[in-house]
C-alpha positions in Angstrom: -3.0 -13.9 21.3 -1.9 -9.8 21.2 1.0 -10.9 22.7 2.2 -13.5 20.1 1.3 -10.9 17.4 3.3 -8.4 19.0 6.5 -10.7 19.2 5.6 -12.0 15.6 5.9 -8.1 14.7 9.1 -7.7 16.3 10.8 -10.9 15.2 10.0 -10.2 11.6 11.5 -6.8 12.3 14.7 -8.2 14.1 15.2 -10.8 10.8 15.3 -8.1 8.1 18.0 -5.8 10.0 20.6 -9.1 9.8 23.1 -9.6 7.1 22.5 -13.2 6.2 19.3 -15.7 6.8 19.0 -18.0 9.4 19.8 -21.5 8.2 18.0 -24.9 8.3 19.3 -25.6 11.4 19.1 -22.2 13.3 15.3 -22.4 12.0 14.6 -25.7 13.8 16.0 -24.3 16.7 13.6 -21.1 17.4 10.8 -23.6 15.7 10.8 -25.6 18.8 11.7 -22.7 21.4 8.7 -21.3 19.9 6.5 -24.4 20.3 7.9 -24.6 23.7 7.5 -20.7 24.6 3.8 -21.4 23.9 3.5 -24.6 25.5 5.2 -23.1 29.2 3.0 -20.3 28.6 -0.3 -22.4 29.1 1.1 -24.0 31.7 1.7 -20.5 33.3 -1.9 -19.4 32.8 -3.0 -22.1 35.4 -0.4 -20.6 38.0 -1.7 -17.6 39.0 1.4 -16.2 41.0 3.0 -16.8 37.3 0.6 -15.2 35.1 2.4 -12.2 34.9 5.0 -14.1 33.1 2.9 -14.9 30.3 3.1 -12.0 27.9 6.8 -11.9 27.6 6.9 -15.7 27.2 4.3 -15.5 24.6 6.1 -12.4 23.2 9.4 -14.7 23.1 6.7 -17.4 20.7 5.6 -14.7 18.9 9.3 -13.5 18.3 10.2 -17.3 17.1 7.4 -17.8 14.9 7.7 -14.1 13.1 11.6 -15.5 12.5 11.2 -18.6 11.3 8.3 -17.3 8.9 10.1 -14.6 7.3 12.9 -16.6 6.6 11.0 -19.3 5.6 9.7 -16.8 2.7 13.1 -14.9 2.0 14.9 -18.9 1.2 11.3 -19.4 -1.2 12.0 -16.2 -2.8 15.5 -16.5 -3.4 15.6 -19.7 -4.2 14.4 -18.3 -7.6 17.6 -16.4 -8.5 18.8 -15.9 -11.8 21.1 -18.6 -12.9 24.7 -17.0 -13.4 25.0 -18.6 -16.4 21.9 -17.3 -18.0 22.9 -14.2 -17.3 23.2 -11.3 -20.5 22.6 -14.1 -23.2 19.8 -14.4 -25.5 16.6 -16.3 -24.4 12.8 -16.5 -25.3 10.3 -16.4 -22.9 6.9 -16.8 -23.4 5.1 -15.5 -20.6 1.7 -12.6 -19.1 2.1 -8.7 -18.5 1.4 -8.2 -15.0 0.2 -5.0 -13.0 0.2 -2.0 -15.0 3.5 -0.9 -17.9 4.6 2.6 -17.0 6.0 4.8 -19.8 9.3 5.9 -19.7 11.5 8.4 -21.5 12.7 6.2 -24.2 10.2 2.6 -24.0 8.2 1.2 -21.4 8.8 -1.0 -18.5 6.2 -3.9 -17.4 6.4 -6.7 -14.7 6.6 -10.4 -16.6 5.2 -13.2 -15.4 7.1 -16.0 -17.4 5.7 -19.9 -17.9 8.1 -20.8 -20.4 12.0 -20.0 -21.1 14.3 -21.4 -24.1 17.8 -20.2 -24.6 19.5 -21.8 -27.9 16.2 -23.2 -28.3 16.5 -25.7 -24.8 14.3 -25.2 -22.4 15.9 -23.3 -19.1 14.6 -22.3 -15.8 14.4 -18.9 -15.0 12.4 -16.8 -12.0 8.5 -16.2 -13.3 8.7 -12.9 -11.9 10.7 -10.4 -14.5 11.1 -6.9 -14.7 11.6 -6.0 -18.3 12.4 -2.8 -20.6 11.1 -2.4 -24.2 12.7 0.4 -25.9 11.5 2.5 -28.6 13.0 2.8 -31.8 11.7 3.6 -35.4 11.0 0.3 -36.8 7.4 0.0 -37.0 7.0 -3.0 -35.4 8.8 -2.5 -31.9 7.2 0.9 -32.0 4.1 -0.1 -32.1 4.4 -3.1 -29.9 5.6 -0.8 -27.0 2.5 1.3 -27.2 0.0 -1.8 -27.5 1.2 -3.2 -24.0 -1.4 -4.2 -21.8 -2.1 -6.3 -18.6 -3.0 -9.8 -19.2 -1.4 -10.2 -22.9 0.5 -13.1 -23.3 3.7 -12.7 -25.2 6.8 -14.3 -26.5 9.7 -12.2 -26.4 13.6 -12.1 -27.1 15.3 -10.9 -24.0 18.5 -10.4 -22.4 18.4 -10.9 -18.2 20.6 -10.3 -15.0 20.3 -10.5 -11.4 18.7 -7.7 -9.8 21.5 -4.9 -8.4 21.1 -1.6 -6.9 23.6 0.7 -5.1 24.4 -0.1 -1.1 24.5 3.6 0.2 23.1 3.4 3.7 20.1 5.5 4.0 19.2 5.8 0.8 17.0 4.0 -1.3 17.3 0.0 -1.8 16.2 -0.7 -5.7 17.7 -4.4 -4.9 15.4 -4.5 -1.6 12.4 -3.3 -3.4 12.5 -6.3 -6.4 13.2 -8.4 -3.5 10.0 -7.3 -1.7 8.0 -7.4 -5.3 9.4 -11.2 -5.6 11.3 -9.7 -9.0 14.3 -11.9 -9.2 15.5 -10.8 -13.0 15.5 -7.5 -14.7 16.1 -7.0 -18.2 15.2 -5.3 -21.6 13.4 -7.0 -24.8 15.7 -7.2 -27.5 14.3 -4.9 -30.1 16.8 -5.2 -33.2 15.7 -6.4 -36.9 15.5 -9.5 -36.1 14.2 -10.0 -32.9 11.0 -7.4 -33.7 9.7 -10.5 -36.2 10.2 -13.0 -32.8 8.1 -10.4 -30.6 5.2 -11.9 -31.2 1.5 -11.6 -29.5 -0.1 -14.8 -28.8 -2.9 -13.9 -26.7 -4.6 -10.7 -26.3 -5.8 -11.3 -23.0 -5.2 -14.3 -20.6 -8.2 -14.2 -18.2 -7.6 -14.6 -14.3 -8.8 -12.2 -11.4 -5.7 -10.0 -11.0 -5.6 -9.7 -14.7 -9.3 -8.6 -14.9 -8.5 -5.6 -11.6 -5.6 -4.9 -13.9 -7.2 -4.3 -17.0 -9.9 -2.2 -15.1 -7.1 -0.2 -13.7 -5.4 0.6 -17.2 -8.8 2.1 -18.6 -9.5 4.2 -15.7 -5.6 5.6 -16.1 -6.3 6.1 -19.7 -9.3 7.6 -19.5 -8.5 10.2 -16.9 -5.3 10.9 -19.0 -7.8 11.2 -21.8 -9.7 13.8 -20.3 -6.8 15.7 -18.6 -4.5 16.2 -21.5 -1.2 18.2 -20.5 -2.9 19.3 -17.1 -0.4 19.6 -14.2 -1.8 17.1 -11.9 -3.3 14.6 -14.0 -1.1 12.1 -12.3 -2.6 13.4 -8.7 -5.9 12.1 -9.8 -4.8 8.9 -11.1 -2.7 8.4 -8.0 -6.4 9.3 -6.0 -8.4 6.7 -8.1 -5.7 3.8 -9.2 -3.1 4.4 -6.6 -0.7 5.0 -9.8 1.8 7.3 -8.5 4.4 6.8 -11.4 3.2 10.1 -13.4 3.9 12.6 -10.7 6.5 14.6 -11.1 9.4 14.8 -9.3 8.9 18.9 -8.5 5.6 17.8 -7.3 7.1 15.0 -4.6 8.8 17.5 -3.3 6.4 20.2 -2.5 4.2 17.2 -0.8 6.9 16.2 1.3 7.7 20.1 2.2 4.5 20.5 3.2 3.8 16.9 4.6 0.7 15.9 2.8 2.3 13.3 0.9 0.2 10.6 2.5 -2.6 12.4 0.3 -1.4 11.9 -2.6 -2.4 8.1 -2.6 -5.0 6.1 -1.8 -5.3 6.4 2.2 -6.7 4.7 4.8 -9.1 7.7 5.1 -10.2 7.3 1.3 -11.1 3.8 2.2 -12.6 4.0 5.1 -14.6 7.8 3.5 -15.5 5.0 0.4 -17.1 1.8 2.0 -18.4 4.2 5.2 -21.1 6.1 2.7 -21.3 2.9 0.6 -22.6 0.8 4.0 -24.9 3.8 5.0 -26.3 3.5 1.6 -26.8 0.0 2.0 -28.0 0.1 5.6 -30.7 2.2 4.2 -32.0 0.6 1.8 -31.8 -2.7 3.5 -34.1 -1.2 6.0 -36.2 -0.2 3.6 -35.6 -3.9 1.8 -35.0 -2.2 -1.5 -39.0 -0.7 -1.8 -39.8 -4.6 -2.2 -42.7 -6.5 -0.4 -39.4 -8.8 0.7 -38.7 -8.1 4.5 -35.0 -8.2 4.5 -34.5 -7.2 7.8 -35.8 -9.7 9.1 -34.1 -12.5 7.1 -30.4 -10.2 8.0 -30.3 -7.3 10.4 -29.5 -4.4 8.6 -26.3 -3.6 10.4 -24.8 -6.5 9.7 -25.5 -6.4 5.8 -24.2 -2.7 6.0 -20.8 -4.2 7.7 -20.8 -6.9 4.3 -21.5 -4.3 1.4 -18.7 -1.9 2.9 -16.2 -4.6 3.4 -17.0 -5.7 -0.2 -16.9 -1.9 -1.6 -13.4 -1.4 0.7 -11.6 -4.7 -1.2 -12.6 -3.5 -4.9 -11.3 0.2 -3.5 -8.1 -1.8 -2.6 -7.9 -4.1 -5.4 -7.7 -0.7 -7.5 -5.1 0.7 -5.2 -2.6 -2.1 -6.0 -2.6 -3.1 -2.1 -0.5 -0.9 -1.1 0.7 -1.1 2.8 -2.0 1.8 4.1 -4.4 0.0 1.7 -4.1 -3.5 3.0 -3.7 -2.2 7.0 -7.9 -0.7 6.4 -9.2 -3.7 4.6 -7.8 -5.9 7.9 -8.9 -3.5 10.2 -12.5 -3.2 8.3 -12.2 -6.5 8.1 -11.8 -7.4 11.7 -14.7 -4.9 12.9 -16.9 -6.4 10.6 -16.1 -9.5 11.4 -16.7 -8.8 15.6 -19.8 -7.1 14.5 -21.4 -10.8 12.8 -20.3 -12.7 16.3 -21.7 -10.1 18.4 -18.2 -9.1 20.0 -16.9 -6.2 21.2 -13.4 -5.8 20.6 -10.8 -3.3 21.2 -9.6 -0.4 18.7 -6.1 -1.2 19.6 -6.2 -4.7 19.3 -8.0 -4.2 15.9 -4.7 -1.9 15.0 -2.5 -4.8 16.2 -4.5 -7.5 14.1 -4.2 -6.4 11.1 -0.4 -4.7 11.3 0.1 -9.0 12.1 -2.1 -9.8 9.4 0.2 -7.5 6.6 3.3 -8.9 7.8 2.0 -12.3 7.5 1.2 -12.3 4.0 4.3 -9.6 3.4 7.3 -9.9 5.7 9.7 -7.0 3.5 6.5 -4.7 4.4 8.2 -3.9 7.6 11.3 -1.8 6.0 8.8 0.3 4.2 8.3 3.8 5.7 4.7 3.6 4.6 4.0 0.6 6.7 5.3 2.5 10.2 4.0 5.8 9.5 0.9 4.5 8.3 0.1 2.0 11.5 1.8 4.8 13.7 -0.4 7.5 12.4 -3.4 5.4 13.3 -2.2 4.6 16.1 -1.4 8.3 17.8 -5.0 9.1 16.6 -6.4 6.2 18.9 -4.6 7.4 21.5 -5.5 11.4 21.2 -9.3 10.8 20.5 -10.5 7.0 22.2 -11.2 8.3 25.7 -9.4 11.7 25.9 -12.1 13.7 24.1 -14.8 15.8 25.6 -18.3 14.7 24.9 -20.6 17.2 23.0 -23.6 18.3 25.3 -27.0 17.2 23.7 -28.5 20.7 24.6 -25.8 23.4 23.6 -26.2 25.2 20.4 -25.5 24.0 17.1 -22.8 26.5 16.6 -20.9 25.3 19.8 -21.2 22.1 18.5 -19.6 23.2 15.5 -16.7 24.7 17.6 -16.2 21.6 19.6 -16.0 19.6 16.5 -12.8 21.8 15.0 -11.0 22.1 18.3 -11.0 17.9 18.4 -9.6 18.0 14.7 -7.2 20.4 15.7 -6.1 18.9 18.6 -6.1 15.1 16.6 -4.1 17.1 14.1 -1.3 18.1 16.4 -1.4 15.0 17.7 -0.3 13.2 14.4 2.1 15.9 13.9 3.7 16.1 16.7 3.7 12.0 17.2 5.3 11.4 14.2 8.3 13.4 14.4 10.5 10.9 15.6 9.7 8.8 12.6 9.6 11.0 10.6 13.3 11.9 11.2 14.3 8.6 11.3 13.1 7.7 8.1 13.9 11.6 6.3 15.9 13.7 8.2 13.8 16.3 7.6 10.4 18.0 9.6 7.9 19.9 7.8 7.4 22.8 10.3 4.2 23.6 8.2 2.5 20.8 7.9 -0.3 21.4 10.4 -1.1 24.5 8.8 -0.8 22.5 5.0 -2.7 19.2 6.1 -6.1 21.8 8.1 -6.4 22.6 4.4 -5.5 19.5 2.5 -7.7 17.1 3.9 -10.9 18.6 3.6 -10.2 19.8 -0.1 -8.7 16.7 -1.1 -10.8 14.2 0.8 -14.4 16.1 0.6 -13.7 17.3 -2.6 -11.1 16.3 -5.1 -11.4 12.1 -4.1 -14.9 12.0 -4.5 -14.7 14.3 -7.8 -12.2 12.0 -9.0 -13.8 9.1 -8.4 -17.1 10.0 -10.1 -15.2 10.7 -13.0 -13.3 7.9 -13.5 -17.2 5.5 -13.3 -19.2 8.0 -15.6 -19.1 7.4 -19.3 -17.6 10.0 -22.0 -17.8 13.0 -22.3 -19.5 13.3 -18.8 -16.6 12.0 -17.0 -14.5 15.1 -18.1 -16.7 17.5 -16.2 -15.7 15.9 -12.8 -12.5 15.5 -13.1 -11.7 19.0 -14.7 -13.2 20.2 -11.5 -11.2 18.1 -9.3 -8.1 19.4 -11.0 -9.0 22.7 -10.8 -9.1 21.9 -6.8 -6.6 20.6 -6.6 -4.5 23.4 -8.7 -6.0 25.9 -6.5 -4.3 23.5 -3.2 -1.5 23.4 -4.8 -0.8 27.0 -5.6 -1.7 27.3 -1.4 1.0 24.9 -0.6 3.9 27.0 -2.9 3.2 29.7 -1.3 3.8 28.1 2.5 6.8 26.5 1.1 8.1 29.3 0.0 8.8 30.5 4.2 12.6 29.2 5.0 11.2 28.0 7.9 9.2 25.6 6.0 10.8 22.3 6.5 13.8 21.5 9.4 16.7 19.4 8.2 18.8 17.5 10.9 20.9 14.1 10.6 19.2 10.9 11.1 19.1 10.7 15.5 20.2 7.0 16.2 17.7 4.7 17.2 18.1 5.1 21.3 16.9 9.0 20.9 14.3 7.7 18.4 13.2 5.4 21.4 13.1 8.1 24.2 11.5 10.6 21.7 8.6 8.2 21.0 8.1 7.8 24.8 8.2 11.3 25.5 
């Protein structure tokens, strides 16, 4: 089974480094070598001079399958091009926000969904999926409009719409690839003149469904924190902490993260997750035991383990949900997921394999996942911690001091620390071209502060009602100011961060071995 997951992985890697998709035929062809590949491979297993054939053969499956499903999903989402004919002329869509409108310098831009399209008032197909740009200007009605944008409203709206474009350079970043990977085949702007402004009309102030109802949640906890950190620096920090928002940090800011490599702080991380639903299942797990201080004896209708492994799955998807699913997101809630799920059938099941699950089970439901950088550093960092810590670390006597204890503890983190950053220098390089030299030193700081401090700050303040949500989150700011002037000051060294071209990908290969 790891073995067709791993070629699955790999064949969904192979398909998005090729210029053009497979076509009908070429995907009939690997559908039945893949069918077959499994097939010879159960025959194998009953050999057993030939069972040491069977992982690359299944591999070779895996491979198939991971091809013909990727492309299978590229043809649906392209399928939904733009007409070329439709393209810069006047229609009216009538159609749902989606996820959350960012502000922008001069409007604000919001992902469409559309049900309905007319253009010289005849109905016309068009992809669902829109990303559109309402501009400000000083009539009172598209000003005001712009500003009352929020998920779930249905609207009908005059637009103008093209294909999506974005520049080629190799290396740098794909715009075109990302609306691809977001299923946004149009992008466009809302016509805002005279006339238009009396078509832009609201029909429904909120269309219920369950993404709606996460996105709506997500838009108050954004405005409320902005509401009670007014012109602070790193307002946009916390809201990238509790909503996975990342849109209203600065640009200055990105780059002292990346400087000091604690970028992958800056978001909603695996180790949020897992910090979240952990405390949330002890919780539970107590109580339970307890059976809530009822006469009701819980623990013996459910063990209490098992309705610990439930409550923090449960608390780890509405974490997510509020995330956005991003790729380090998604990769917990599988792995969480998958423990929880060995933990109710009484199986014992390897970390690795657990790692390797859920990387199939992202790719699966996202194939474009796999250009992200998020996606390999994310499963990579994992990864290098499983190997550093599972099996290599020294055991903490029972009878020595609490202080040695204490010692033992740091020189692990340390050592797990080094680990990550020295096992993801090659992708790192790949992906950058650039090394923070400091990022040891910047990470031993930043994750305690932000994780034991500034997350669960955050997210305190973002559940407590006003004014006693301000309190919190003025102190996580102020933490997280205090990090920040801490991580000037170590990027201030010239030695700070290496730059080097990108290696090619056979010295990326020998440097992962080594």
């Amino acid at each position: 089974m790891y073995s067709i997951i791993t070629g699955f992985i790999l064949g969904i890697a192979a398909l998005q480094q090729q210029a053009a998709l497979p076509g009908k035929t070429v995907s009939l062809i690997l559908s039945s070598l893949a069918v077959a590949f499994l097939a010879v491979s159960f025959v194998l297993a009953r050999k057993q001079r030939f069972r040491s054939a069977i992982i690359p053969v299944r591999i070779m499956a895996g491979c198939c399958a991971g091809i013909v499903w990727a492309s299978t999903l590229a043809h649906i989402t392209l399928s939904e091009n733009l007409p070329s004919s439709l393209e810069n002329r006047p229609i009216t869509v009538v159609g749902t926000i989606d996820d959350l409108p960012q502000i922008t310098e001069n409007g604000i831009r919001f992902a469409f969904h559309a049900e309905q399209a007319f253009c010289e008032n005849k109905p016309v197909a068009i992809p669902e999926n829109l990303l559109l740009h309402w501009r400000n200007t000083s009539e009172a009605s598209g000003g005001e409009n712009t500003r009352r944008l929020f998920p779930g409203q249905k609207w009908r709206l005059d637009v103008r719409l093209k294909r999506p474009h974005g520049h080629a350079n190799p290396g740098g970043f794909d715009y075109e690839y990302q609306l691809f990977a977001r299923k946004i085949r149009a992008t466009g702007y809302v016509v805002n003149d005279r006339k238009a402004a009396t078509r832009n009309i609201l029909i429904d102030p909120f269309v219920w469904s369950p993404m709606h109802v996460v996105d709506a949640l997500r838009f108050h906890i954004r405005a409320r924190i902005a509401a009670a950190l007014p012109e602070h620096a790193y307002a946009g920090v916390i809201i990238a902490l509790v909503i996975g928002d990342q849109n209203a940090i600065s640009r200055s800011d990105w780059q002292l993260f990346n400087q000091t490599g604690i970028s992958h702080l800056v978001a909603i991380s695996g180790l949020h997750i897992t910090l979240v639903a952990g405390l949330f299942a002890i919780l539970t797990g107590a109580l339970w035991r307890r059976s809530f201080f009822t006469n009701i004896p819980l623990p013996l209708i459910l063990p209490a383990q098992k309705a610990a492994a439930i409550a923090g799955l449960v608390m780890a998807l509405v974490y997510v949900a509020l995330a956005g699913f991003g790729v380090p997101a998604r990769r917990t809630l599988c792995m969480l997921a998958i423990v929880a799920a060995a933990l109710w059938s009484g199986r014992q099941i390897r970390i690795s394999r657990v790692l390797l699950a859920a990387a199939g089970l992202v790719l699966l439901t996202d194939p474009p996942a796999v250009m992200k950088p998020g996606f390999w550093l994310s499963f990579g960092a994992v990864g290098i911690i499983l190997y550093a810590t599972v099996g290599r670390t020294h055991a903490v006597m029972q009878n020595t001091s609490r202080l040695r204890k204490w010692r033992q503890s740091l020189i692990t983190a340390a050592r797990t620390q080094w680990a990550v950053t020295a096992g993801l220098v090659p992708l790192t390089m790949l992906f950058f071209g650039r090394i923070s030299i400091i990022s040891p030193i910047a990470n031993a700081i930043a994750i305690p502060v932000v994780t034991l401090l500034v997350t669960p700050l955050s997210l305190i303040g973002s559940i407590l009602p006003e004014p006693l949500c301000t309190y919190p989150l003025k102190t996580a700011h102020l933490a997280f100011d205090w990090l920040a002037v801490f991580l000037d000051w170590l990027a201030s060294f010239p030695f700070a961060v290496w730059h080097a071209p990108s290696p090619p990908l056979y010295l990326i290969a020998f440097a992962i071995a080594g």
